[in-house]
FIDOVEX-849162 format. One record per residue: x, y, z of N, C-alpha, C in turn. Coordinates in steps of 0.05 Angstrom, whole numbers, padded with zeros to 5 digits, always signed. Layout:
// FIDOVEX-849162
XYZXYZXYZ;...
//
This chain:
// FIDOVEX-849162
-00368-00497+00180-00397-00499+00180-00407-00478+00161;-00414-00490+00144-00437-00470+00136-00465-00465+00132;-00465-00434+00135-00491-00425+00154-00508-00422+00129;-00538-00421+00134-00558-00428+00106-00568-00401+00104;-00571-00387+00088-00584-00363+00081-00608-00353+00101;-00609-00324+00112-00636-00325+00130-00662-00328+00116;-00680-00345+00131-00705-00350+00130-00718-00321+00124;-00742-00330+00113-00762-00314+00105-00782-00295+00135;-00777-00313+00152-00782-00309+00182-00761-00291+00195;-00732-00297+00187-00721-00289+00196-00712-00252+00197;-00714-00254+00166-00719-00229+00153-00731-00208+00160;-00752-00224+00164-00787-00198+00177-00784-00198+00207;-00766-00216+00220-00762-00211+00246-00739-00187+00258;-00721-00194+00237-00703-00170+00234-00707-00140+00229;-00725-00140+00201-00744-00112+00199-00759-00106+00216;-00768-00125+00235-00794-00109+00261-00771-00098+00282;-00741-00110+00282-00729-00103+00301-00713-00074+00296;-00721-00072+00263-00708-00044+00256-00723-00026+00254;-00746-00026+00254-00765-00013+00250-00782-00010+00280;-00775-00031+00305-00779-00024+00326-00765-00003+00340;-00743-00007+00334-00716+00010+00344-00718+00038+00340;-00727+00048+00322-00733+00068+00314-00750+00085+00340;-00766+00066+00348-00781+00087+00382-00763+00096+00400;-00753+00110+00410-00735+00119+00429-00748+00096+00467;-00721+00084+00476-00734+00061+00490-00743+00083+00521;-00743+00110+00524-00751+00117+00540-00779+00129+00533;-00787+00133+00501-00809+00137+00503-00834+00129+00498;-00841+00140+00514-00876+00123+00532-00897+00129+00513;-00897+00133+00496-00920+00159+00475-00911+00134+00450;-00905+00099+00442-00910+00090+00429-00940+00077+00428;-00947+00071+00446-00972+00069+00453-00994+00077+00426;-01004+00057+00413-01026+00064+00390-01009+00076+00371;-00985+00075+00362-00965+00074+00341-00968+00052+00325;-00979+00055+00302-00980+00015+00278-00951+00018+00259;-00950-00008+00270-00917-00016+00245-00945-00032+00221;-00926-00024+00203-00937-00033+00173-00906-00059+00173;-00914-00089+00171-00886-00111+00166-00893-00122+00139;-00876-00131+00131-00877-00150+00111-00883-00176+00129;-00899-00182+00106-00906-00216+00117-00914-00229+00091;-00905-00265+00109-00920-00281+00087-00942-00305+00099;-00973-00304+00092-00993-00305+00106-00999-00333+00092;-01004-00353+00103-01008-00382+00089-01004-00378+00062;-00976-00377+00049-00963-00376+00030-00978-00351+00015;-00988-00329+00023-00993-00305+00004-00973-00276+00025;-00961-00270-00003-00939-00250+00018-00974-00219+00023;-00957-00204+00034-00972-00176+00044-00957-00159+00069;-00978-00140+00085-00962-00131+00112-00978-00138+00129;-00970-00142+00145-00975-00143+00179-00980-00122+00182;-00998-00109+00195-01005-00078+00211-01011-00088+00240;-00995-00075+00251-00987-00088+00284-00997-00056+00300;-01010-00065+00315-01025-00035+00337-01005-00038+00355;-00991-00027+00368-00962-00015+00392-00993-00012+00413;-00996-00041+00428-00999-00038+00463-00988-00014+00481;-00968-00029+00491-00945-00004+00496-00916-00016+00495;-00895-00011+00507-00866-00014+00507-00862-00019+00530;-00846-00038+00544-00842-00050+00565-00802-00063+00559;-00795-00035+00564-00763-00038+00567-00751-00067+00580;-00735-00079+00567-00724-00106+00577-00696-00090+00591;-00687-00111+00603-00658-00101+00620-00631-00107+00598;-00620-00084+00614-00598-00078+00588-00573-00096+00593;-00559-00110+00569-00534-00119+00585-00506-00107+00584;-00495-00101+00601-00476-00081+00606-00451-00107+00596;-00429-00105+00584-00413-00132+00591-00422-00151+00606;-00428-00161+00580-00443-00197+00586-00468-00190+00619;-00472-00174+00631-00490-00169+00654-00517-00156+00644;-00528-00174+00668-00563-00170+00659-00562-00131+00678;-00569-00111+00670-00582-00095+00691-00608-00084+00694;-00611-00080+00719-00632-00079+00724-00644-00046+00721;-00664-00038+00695-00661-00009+00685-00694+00002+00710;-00687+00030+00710-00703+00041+00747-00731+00051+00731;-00752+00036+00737-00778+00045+00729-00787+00071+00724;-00806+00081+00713-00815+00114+00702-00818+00130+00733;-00826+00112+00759-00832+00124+00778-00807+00132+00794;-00790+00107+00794-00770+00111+00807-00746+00135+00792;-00745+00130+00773-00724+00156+00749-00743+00188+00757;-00769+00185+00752-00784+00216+00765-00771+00223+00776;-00768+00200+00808-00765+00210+00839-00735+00223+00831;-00714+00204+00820-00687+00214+00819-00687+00233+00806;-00694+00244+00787-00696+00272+00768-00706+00292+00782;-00730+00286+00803-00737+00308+00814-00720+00312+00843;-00703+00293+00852-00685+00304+00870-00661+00317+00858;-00654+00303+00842-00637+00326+00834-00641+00351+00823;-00659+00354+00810-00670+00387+00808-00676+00397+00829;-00680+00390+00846-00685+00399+00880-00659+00405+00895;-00641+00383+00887-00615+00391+00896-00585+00402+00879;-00596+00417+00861-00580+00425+00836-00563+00448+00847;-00570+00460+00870-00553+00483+00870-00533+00476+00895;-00535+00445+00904-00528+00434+00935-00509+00412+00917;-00501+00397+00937-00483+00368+00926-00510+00353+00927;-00499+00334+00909-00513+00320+00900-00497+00289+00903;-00513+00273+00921-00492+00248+00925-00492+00227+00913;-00494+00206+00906-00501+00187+00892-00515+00161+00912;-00503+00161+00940-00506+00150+00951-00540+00157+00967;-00545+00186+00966-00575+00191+00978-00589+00182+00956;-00590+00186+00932-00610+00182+00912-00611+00146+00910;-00591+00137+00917-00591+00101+00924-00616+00096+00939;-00604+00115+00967-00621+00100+00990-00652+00112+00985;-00655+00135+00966-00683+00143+00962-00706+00123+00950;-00690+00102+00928-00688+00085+00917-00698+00061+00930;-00676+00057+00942-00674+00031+00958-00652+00014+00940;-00639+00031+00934-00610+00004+00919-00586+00011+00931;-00562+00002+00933-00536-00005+00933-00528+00023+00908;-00503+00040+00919-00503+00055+00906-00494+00037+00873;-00469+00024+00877-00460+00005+00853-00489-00005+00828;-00499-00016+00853-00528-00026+00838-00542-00002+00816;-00550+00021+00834-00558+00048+00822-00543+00066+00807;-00519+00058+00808-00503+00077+00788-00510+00065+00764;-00506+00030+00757-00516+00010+00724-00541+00015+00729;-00565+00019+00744-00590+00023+00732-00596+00044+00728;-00575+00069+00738-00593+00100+00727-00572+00106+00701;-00550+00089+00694-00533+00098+00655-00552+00076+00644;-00553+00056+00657-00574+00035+00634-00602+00054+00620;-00621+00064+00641-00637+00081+00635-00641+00101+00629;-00615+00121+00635-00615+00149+00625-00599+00152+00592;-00580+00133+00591-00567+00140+00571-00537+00137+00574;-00535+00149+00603-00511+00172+00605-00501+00164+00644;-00474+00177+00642-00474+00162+00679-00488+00193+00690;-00484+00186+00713-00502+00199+00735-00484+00221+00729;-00458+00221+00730-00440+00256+00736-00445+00272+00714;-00456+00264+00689-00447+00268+00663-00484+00282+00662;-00509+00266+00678-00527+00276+00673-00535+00299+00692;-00520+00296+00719-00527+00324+00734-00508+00350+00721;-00479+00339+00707-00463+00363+00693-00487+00375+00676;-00496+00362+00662-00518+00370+00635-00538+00385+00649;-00545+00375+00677-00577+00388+00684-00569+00419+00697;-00548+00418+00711-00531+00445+00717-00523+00464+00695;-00519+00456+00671-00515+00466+00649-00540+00486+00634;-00558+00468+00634-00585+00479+00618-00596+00491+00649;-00588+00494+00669-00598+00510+00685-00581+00544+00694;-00560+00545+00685-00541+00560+00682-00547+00578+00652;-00565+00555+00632-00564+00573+00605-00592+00592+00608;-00611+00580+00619-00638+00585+00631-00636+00613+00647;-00606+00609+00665-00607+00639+00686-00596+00655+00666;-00583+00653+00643-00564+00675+00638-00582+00687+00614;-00595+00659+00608-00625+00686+00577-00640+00693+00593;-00641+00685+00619-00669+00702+00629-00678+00718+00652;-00640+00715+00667-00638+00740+00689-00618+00759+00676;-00611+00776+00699-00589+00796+00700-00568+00789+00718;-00572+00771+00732-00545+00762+00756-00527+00757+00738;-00508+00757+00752-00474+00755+00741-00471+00727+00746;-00444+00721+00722-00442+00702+00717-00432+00688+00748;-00428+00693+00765-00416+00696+00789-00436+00684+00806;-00464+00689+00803-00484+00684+00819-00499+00651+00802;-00501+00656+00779-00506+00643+00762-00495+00609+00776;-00465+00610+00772-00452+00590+00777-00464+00576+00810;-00462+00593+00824-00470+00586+00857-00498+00573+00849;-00520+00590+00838-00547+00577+00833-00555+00563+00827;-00532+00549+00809-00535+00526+00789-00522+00505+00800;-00507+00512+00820-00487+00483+00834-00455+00484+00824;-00444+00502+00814-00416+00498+00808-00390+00504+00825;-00403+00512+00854-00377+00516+00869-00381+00550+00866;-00364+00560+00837-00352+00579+00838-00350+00588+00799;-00343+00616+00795-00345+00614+00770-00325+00599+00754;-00303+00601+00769-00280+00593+00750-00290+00558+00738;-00296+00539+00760-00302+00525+00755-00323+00511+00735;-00351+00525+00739-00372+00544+00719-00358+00547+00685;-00334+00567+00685-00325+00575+00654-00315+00557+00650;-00300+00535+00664-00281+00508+00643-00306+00486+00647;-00317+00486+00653-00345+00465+00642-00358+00474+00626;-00372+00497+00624-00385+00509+00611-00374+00508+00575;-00342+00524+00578-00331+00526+00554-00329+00497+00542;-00316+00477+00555-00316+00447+00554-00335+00435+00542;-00360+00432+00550-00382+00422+00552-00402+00431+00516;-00398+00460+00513-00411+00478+00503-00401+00489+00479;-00374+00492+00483-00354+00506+00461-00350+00535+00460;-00355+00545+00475-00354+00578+00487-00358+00586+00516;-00348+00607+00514-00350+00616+00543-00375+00626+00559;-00389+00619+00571-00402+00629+00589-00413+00654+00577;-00394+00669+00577-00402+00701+00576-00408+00708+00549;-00391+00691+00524-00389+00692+00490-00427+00689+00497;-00427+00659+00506-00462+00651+00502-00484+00671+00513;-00477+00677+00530-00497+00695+00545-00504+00713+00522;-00481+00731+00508-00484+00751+00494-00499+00739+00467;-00494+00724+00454-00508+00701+00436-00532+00709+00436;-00536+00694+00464-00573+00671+00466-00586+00693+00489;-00577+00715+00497-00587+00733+00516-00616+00744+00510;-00640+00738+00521-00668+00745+00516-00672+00772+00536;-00665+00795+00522-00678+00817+00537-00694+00811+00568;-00684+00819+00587-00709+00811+00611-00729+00839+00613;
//
């Protein structure tokens, strides 16, 4: 079979999709953003200047699956429980039922929407909360770790170094803001 060159339609449908893409699909602030398109207008070419309504995320498909991605209200609620529970466990299964999903269900709709899986985004939120105590208290790295949710320090320095590329203590001395 062969396939016929893309349309002139096709083209400018492609550029709005590259030039859409460009918005980050979590953010809400496209709103009154204009794409400038190429177009061709009862046979006279020019652009399209298109006014951005707003952005209304479609569901992502994971392997060949439709999922279902967790609204601005519902992702709040989960972001603000876990900053609430950052220095405690953190389950996957409470933030479900906060929800109202099936943990399975809520694990593909909070990586569809965040980016990232759930262990990978509370490691990160423990992280920038651990970098937060160490430029801007005097507690030890020791206390640091407990406040932030790591158990313990040791555990704390191989995430940290892992995660970061230095140690805990290398960074502190770094990025340390006088208190």
């Amino acid at each position: 079979m062969v396939r016929a060159p893309p349309s002139a339609y096709a083209r400018a449908v492609q550029s709005t999709l590259i030039l859409v893409d460009r918005f980050h699909a979590a953010d809400t602030t496209a709103a009154g953003t204009r794409l400038s398109l190429p177009a061709r207008v009862g046979g006279r070419l020019g652009r399209l200047v298109v006014s951005v309504e707003r952005f209304e995320a479609a569901p992502v498909l994971l392997r060949n699956r439709c999922v279902r991605l967790l609204d601005a209200d519902e992702f709040a609620r989960v972001r603000d429980a876990i900053g609430a529970a950052l220095s405690d466990s953190i389950r996957r299964q409470d933030l479900a039922a906060l929800i109202g999903m099936s943990v399975s269900s809520f694990s593909r709709a909070f990586r569809a929407s965040a980016g990232t899986t759930f262990v990978d985004y509370v490691l990160q939120a423990r992280l920038e909360t651990a970098k937060d105590l160490m430029r801007t208290t005097h507690s030890s790295l020791c206390e640091i770790a407990i406040a932030s949710g790591f158990g313990n320090q040791s555990n704390f320095s191989r995430r940290f170094a892992r995660a970061v590329g230095v140690t805990p203590f290398r960074w502190r001395a770094m990025y340390r803001h006088d208190v």
